[in-house]
VOVO-446706 format. One record per residue: residue number from 1; x, y, z of N, C-alpha, C in turn. Coordinates in Angstrom, 3 decimals, always signed. Atoms other than C-alpha are relative to their C-alpha. Example, Ala and Ser with C-alpha at 12.3 -4.5 7.8 and 13.67 -1.06 7.14 Angstrom:
// residues 2
  resi    n_east   n_north      n_up   ca_east  ca_north     ca_up    c_east   c_north      c_up
     1    +0.890    -1.190    +0.000   +12.300    -4.500    +7.800    +0.900    +1.200    +0.000
     2    -0.820    -1.190    -0.060   +13.670    -1.060    +7.140    -0.770    +1.090    +0.730
This chain:
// residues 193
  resi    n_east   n_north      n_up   ca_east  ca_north     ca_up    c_east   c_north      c_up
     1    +0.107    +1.444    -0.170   +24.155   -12.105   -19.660    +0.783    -0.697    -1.107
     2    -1.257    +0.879    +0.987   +26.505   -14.443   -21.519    -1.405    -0.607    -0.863
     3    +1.168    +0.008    +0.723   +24.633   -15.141   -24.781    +0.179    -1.069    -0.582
     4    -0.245    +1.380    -0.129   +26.368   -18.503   -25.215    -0.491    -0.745    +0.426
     5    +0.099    +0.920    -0.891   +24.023   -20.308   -23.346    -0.239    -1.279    +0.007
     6    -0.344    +0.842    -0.255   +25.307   -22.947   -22.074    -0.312    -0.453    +0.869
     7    +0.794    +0.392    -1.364   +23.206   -23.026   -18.986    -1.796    -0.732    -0.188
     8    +1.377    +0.486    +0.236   +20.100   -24.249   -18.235    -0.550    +1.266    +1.409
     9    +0.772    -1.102    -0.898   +17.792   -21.131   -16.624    -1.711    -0.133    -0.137
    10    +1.730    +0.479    +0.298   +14.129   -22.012   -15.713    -0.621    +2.062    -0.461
    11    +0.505    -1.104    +0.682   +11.568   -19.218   -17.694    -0.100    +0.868    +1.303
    12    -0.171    -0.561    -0.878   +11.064   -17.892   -14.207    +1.119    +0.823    +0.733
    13    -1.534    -0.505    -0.471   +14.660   -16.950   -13.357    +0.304    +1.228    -0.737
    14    -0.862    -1.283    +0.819   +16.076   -13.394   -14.225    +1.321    +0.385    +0.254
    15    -1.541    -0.112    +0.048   +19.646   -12.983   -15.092    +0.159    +1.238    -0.632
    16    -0.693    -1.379    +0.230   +20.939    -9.425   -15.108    +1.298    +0.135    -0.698
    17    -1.185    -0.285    +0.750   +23.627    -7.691   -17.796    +1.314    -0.101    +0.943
    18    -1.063    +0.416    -0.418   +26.907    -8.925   -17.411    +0.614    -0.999    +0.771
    19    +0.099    +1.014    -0.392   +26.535   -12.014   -15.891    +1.325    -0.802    -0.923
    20    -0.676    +0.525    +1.061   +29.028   -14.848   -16.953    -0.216    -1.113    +0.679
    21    +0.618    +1.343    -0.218   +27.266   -18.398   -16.508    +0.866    -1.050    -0.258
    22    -0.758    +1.520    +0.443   +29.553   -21.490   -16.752    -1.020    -1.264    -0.229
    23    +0.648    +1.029    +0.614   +28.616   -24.609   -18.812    -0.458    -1.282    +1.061
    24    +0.981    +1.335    -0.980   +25.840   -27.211   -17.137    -0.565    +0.388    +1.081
    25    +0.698    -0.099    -0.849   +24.932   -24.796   -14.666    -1.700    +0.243    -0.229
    26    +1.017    -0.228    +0.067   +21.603   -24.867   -13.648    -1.058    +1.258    +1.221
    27    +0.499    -1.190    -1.026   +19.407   -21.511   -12.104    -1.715    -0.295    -0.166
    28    +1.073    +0.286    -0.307   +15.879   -22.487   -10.634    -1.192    +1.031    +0.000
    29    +0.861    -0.582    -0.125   +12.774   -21.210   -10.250    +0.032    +1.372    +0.786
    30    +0.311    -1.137    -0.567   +12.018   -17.709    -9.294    +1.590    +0.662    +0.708
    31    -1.138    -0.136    -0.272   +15.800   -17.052    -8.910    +0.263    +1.637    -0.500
    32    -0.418    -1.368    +0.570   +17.551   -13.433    -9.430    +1.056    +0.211    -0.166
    33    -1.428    -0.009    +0.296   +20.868   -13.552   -10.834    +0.759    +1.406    -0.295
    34    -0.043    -0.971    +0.461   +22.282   -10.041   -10.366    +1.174    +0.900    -0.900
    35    -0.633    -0.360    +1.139   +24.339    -7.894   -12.522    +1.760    +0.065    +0.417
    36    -1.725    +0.338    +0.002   +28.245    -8.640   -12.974    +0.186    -1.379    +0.906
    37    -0.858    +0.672    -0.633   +28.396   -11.675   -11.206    +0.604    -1.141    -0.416
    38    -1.131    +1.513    +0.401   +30.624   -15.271   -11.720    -0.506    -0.924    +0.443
    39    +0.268    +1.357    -0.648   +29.033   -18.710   -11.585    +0.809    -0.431    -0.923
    40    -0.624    +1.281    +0.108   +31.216   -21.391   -12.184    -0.817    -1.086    -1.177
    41    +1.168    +1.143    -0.094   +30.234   -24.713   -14.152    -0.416    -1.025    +0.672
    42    +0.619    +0.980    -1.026   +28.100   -27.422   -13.033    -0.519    +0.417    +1.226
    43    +1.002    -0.165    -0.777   +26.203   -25.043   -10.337    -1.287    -0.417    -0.103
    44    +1.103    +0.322    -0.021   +22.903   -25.695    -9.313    -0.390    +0.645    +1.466
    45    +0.061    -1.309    -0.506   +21.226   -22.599    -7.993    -2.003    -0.074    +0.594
    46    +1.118    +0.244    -0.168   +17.598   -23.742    -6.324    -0.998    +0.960    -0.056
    47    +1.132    -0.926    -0.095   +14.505   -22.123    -6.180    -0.103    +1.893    +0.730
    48    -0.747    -1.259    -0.899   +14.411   -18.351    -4.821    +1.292    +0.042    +0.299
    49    -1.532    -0.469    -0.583   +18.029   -17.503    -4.544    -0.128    +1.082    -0.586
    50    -0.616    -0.847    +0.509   +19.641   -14.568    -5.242    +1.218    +0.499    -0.176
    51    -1.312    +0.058    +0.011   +22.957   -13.745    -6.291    -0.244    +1.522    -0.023
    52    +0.236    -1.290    +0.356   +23.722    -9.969    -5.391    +1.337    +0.457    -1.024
    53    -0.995    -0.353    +0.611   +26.093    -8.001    -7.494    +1.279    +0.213    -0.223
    54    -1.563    +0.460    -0.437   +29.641    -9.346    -8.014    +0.287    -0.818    +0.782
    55    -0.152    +1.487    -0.869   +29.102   -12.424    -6.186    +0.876    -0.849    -0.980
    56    -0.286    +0.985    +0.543   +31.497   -14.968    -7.602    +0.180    -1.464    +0.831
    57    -0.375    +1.779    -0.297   +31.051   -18.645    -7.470    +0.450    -0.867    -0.597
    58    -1.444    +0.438    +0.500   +33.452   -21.277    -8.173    -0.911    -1.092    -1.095
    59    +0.875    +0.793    +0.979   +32.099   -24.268   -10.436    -0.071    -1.345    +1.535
    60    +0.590    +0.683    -1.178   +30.134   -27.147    -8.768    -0.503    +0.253    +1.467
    61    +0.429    -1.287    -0.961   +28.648   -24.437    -6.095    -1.268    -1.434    +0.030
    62    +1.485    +0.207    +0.016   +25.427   -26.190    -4.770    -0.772    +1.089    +0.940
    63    +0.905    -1.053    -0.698   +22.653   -23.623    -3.454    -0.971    -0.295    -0.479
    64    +1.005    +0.870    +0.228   +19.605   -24.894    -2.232    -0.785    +1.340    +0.540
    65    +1.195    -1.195    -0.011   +16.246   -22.813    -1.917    +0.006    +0.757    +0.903
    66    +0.505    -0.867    -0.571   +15.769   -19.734    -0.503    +1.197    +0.908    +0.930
    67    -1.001    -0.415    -0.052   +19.282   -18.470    -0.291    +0.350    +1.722    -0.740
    68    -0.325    -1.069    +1.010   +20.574   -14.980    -0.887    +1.494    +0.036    +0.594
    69    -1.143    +0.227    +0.065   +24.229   -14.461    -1.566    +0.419    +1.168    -0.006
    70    +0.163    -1.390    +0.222   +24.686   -11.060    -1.031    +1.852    +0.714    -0.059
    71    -1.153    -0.655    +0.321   +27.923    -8.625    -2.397    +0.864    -0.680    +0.682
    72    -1.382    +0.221    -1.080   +31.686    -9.414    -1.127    +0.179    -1.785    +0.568
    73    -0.292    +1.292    -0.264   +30.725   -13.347    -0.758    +0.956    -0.880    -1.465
    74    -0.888    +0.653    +0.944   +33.078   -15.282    -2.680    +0.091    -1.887    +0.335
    75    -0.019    +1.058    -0.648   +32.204   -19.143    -2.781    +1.311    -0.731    -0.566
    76    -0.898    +0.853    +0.622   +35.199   -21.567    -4.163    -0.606    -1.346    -0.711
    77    +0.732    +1.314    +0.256   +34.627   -24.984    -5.909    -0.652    -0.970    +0.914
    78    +0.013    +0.956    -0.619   +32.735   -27.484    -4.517    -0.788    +0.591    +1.295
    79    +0.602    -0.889    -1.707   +30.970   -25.336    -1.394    -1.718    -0.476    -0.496
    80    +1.199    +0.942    -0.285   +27.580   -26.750    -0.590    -0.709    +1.778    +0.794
    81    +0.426    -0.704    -0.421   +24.966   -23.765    +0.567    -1.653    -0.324    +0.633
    82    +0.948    +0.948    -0.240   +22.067   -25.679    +2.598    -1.393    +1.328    -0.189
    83    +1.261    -0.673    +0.496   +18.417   -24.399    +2.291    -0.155    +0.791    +1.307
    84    +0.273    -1.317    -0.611   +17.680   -20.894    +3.796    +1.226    +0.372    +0.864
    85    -2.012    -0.525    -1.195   +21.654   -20.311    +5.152    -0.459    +1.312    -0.283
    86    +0.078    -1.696    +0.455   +22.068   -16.501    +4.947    +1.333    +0.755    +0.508
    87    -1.285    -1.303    +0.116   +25.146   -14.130    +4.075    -0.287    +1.229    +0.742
    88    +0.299    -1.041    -0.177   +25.537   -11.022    +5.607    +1.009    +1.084    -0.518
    89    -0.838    -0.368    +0.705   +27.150    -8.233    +4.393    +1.145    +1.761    +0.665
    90    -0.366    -1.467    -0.553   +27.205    -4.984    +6.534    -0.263    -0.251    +1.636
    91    +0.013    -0.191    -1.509   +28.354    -5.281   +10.533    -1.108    +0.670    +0.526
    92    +0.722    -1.004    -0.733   +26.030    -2.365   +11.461    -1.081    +0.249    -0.834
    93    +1.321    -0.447    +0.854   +23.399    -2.231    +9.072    -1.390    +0.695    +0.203
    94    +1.192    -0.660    -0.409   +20.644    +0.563    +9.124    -0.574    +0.352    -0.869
    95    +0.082    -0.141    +1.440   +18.270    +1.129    +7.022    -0.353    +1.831    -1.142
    96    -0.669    -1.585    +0.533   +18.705    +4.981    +6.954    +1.430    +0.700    +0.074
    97    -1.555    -0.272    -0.424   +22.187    +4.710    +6.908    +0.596    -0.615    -1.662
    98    -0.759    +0.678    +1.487   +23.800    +3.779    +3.152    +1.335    -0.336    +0.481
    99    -1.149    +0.797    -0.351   +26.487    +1.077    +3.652    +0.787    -0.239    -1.081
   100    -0.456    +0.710    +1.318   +27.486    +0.116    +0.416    +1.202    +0.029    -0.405
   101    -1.914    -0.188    -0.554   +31.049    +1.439    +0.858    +0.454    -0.856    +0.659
   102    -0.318    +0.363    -1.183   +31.072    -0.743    +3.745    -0.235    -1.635    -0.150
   103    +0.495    +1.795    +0.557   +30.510    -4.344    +2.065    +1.123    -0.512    +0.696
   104    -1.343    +1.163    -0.256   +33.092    -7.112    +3.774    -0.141    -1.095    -0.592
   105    -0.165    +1.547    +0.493   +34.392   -10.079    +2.505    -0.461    -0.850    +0.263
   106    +0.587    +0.946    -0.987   +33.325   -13.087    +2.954    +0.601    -1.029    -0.814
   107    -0.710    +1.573    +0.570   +35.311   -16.729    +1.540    -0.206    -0.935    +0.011
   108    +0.006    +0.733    -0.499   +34.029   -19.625    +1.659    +0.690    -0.851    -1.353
   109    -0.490    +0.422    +1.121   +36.490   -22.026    +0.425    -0.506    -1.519    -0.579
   110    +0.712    +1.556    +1.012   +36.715   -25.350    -1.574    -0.643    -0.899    +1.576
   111    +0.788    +1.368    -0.865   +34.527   -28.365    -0.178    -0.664    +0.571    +0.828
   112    +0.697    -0.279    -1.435   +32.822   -26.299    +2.654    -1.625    -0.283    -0.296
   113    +1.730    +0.089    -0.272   +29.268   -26.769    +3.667    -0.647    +1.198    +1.131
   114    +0.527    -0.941    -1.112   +27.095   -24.571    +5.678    -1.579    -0.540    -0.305
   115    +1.042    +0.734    -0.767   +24.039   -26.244    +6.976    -1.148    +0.991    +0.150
   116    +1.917    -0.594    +0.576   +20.186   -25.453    +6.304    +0.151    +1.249    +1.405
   117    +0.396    -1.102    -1.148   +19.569   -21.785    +8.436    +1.025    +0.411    +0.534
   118    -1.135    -0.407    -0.196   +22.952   -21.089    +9.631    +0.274    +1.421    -0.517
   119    -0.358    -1.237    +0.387   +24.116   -17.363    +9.433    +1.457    +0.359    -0.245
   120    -1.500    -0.736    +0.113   +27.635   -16.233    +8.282    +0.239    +1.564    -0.033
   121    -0.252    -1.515    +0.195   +28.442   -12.736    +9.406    +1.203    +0.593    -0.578
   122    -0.927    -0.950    +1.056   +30.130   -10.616    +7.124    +1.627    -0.316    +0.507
   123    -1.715    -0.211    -0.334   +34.302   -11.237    +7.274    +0.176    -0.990    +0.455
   124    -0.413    +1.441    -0.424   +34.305   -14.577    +8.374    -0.067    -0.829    -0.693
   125    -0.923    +1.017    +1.028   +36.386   -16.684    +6.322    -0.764    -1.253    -0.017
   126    +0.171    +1.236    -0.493   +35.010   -20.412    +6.349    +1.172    -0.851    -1.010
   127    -0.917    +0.936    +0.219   +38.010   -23.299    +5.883    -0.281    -0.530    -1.407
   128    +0.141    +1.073    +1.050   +38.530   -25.666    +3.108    -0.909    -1.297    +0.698
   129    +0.986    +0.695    -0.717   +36.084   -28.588    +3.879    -0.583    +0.099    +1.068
   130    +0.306    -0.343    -1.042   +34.915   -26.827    +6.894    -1.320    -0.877    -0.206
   131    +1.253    +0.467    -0.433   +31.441   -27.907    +8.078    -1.172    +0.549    +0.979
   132    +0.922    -0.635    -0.903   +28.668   -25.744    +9.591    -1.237    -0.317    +0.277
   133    +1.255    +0.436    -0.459   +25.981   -27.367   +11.405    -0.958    +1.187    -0.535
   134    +0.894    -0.711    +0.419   +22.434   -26.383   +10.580    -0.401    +1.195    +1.207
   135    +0.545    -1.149    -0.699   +21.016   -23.101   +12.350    +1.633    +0.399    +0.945
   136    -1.507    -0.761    -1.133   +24.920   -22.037   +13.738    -0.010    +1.546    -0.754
   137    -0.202    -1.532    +0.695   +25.770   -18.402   +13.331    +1.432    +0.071    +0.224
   138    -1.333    +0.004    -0.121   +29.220   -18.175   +12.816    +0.361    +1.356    +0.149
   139    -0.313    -1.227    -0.123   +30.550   -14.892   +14.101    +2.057    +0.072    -0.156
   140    -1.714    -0.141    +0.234   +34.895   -15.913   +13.427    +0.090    -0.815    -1.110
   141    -0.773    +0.658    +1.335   +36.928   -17.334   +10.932    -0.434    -1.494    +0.435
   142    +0.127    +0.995    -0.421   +36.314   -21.050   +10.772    +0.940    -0.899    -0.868
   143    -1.212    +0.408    +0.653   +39.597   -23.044   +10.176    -0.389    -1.377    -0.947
   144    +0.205    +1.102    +0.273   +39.832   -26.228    +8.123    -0.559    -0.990    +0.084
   145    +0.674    +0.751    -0.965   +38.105   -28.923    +8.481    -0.344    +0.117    +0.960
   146    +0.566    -0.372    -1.378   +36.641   -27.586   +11.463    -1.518    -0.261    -0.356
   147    +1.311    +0.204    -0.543   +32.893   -28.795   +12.634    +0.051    +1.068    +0.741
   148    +0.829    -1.363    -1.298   +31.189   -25.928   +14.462    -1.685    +0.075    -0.439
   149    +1.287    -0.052    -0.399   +27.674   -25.572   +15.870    -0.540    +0.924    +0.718
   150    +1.011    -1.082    -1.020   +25.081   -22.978   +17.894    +0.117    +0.969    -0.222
   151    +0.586    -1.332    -0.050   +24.738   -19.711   +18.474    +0.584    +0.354    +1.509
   152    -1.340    -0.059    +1.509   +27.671   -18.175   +18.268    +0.690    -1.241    -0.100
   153    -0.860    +1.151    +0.319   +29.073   -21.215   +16.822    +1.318    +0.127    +0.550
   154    -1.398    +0.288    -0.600   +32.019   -22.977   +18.407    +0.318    -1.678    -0.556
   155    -0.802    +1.471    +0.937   +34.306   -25.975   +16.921    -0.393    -0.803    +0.935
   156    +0.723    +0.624    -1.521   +32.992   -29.318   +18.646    +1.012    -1.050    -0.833
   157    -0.888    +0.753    +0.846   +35.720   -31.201   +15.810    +0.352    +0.171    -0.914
   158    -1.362    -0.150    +1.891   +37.615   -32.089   +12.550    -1.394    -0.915    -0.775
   159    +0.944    +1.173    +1.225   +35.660   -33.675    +9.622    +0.566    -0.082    -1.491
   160    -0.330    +0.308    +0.711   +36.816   -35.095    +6.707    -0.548    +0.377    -1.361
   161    +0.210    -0.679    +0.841   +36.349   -34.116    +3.203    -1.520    -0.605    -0.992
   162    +1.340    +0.857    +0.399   +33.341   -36.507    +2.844    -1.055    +0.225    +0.977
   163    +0.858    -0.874    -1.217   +31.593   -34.754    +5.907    +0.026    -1.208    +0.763
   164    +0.009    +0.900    -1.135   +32.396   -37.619    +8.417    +0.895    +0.341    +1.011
   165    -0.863    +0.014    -1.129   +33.807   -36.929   +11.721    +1.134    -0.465    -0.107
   166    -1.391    +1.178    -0.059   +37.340   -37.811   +12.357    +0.456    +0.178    +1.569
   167    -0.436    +0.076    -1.064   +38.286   -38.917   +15.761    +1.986    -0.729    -0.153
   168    -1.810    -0.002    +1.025   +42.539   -38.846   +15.418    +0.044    -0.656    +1.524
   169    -0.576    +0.820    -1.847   +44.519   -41.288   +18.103    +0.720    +0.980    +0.101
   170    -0.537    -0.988    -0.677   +46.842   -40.230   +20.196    +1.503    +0.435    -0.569
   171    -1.257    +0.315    +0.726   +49.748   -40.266   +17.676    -0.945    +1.667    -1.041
   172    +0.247    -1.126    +0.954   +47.531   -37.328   +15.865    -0.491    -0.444    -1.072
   173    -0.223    +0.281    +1.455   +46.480   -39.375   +12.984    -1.655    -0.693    -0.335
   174    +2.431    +0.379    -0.240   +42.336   -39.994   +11.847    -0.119    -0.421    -1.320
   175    +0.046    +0.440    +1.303   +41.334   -42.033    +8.713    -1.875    -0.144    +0.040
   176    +0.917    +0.128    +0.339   +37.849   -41.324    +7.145    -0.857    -1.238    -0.839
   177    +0.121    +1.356    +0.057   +35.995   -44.642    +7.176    -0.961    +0.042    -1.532
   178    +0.875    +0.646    +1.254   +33.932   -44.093    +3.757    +1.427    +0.541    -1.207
   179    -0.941    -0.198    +1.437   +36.820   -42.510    +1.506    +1.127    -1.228    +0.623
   180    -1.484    +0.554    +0.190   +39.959   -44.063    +3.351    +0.970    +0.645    +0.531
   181    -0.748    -1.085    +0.199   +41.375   -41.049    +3.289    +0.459    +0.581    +1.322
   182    -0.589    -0.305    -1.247   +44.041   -40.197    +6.196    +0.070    +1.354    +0.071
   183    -0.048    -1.289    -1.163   +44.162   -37.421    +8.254    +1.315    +0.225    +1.149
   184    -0.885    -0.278    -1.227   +46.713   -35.593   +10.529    -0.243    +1.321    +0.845
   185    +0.315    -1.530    -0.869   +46.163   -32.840   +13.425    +1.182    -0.072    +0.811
   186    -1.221    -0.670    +0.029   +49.234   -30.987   +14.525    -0.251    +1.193    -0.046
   187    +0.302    -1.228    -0.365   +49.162   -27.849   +16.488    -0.995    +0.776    -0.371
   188    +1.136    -0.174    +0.670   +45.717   -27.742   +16.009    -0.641    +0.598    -1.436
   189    +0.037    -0.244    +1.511   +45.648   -27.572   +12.424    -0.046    -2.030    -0.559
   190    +0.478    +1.419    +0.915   +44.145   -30.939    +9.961    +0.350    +0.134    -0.903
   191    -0.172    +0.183    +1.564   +45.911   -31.752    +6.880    -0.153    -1.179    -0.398
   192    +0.371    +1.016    +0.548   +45.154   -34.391    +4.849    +1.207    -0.849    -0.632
   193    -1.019    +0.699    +0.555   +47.925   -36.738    +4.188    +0.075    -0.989    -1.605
């Protein structure tokens, strides 16, 4: 555990050797921070979570209660993790079968959200500001700004980097009414102008 600390860890929380905590984060109640992994600063790591081993997260991570983050997930800055989402880590998982060879990736990049109960199965990428409704199970990659919902989640739109819908005219072009902030879609792909 980084012996600098610069965090704030409630007495309840256990942080395993080799940890490396960035400054202002905060790790909640009854939390299990496990050994080798990367938080960022300015997380804030709620109640019951668990980080499994070699999880890195970027700084400004939010993860809300009752989250586990298990091997091969990799969050970026700024990713939002709603209360009780859940990582997965092994396609075929048995539990007389040792997988641990068999960990996949998992990315979620800057700005994304993933919505209270929602499942991400192992190897599926999620976008830069993507957006995953609550209780979706995402079984593919989920591009950019992409909205997706249900079970197996499917894209239902674009959303902006402030989580507001963007409806684009017919010229391709969508401006998010609380930042401002323009938008373009082009061969179904959203960049932000």
């Amino acid at each position: 555990m980084d012996t600098d600390k610069t965090f704030f860890a409630h007495e309840t929380a256990v942080i395993d050797d080799g940890c490396i905590i960035g400054e202002g984060t905060k790790i909640w109640h009854f939390s299990h921070i496990m050994p080798n992994c990367t938080i960022g600063n300015n997380c804030n790591l709620g109640q019951n979570v668990v980080v499994s081993p070699e999880v890195v997260l970027g700084s400004n991570v939010k993860v809300q209660n009752n989250v586990s983050i298990y091997t091969g997930v990799i969050c970026e800055d700024d990713v939002f993790l709603g209360p009780s989402m859940v990582f997965t880590n092994v396609i075929n998982p048995r539990s007389a079968i040792k997988r641990q060879d068999q960990y996949l990736q998992t990315v979620v990049k800057k700005g994304a959200s993933i919505g209270a109960n929602a499942t991400i199965v192992c190897g599926n990428n999620i976008g830069e500001y993507a957006f995953i409704g609550a209780g979706a199970v995402v079984t593919k990659e989920v591009a950019p700004y992409a909205l997706v919902v249900g079970n197996p989640s499917k894209q239902i739109g674009w959303i902006s980097e402030y989580g507001h819908r963007l409806d684009f005219d017919e010229k391709g072009y969508a401006v998010c009414f609380e930042s401002g902030g323009k938008y373009q879609l082009k061969d179904n792909k959203v960049t932000k102008c």
